[in-house]
C-alpha beads as a LAMMPS data file, in Angstrom:
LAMMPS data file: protein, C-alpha beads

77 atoms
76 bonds

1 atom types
1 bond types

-500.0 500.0 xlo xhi
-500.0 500.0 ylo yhi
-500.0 500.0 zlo zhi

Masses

1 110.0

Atoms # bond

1 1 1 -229.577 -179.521 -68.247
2 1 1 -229.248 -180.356 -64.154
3 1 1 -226.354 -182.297 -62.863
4 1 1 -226.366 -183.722 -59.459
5 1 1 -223.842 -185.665 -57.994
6 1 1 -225.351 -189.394 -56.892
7 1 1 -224.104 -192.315 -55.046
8 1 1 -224.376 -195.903 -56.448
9 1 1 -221.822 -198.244 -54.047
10 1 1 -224.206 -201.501 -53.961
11 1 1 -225.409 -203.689 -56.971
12 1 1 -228.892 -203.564 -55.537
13 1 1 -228.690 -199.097 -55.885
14 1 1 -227.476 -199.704 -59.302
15 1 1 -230.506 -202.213 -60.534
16 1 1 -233.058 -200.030 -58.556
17 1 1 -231.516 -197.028 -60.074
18 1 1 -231.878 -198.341 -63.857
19 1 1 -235.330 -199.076 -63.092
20 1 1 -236.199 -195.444 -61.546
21 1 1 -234.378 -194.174 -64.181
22 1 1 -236.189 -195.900 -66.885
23 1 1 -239.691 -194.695 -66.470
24 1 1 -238.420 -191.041 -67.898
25 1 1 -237.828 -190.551 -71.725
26 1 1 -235.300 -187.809 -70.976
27 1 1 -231.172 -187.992 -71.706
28 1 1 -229.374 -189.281 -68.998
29 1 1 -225.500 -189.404 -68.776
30 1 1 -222.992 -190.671 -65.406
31 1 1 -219.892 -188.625 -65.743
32 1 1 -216.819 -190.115 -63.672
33 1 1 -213.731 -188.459 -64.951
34 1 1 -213.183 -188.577 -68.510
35 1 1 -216.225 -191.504 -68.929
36 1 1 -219.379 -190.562 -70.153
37 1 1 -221.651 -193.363 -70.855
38 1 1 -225.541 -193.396 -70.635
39 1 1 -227.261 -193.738 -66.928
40 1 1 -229.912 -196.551 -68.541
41 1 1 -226.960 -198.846 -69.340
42 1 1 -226.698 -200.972 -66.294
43 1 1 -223.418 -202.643 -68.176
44 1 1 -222.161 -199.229 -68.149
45 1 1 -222.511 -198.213 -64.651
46 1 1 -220.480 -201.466 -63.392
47 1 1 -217.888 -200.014 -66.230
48 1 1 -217.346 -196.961 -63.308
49 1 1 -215.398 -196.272 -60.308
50 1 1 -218.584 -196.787 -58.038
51 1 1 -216.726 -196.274 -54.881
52 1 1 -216.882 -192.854 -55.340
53 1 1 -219.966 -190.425 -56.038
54 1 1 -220.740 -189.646 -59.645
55 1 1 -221.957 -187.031 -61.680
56 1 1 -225.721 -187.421 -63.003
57 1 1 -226.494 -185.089 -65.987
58 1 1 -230.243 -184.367 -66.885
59 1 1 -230.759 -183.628 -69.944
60 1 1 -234.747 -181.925 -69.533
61 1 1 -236.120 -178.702 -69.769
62 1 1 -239.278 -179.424 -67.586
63 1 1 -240.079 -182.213 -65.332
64 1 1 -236.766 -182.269 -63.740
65 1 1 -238.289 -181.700 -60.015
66 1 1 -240.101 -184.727 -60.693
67 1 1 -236.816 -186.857 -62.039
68 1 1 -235.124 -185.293 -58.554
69 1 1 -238.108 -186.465 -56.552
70 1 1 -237.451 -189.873 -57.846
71 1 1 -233.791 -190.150 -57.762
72 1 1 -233.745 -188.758 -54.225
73 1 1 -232.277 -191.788 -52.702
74 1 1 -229.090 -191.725 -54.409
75 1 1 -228.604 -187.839 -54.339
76 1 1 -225.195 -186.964 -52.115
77 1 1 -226.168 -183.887 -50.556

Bonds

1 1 1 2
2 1 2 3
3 1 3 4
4 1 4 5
5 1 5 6
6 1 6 7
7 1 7 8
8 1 8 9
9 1 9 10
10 1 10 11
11 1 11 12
12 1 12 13
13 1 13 14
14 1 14 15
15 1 15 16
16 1 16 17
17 1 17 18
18 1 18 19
19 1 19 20
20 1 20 21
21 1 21 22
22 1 22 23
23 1 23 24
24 1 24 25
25 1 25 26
26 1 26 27
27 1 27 28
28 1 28 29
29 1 29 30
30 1 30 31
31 1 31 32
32 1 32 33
33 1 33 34
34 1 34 35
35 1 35 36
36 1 36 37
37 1 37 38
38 1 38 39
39 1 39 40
40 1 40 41
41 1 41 42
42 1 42 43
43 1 43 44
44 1 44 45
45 1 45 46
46 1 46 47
47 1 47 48
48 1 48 49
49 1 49 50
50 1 50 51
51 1 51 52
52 1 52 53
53 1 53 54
54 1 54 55
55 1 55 56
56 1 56 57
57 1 57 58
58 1 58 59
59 1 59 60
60 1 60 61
61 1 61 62
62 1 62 63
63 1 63 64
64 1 64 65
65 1 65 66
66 1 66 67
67 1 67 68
68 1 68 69
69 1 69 70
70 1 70 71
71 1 71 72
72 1 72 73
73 1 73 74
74 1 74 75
75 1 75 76
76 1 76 77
């Protein structure tokens, strides 16, 4: 498992987001605080505090340079 901390503080991030998101068939959880709900749930993302950065987990042995590749535009560095 990776977890990287990403940044989603515009409806239009979130949507594009789901949609990168989507294309892998890996586990993916946002954890803000004591929530943990699944990253494909575009309902549960708008549940968050999205003013803030969040925590991605990946849940993937291999492939998860690709999966950072693609989420690179919502990675806080």
């Amino acid at each position: 498992m990776k977890t990287v901390q990403i940044s989603l503080n515009s409806i239009d991030k979130v949507k594009a987001f789901v949609n990168d998101i989507t294309k892998f068939d890996y586990d993916f959880d946002l954890v803000s605080g004591r929530y943990v709900i699944d990253a494909k749930s575009i309902m549960g993302i708008f549940s968050l505090d999205l003013s803030r950065p969040i925590d991605l987990n990946i849940h993937a042995e291999e492939g998860v340079e690709e999966v950072l590749a693609t989420l690179q535009p919502y990675i806080v560095a």
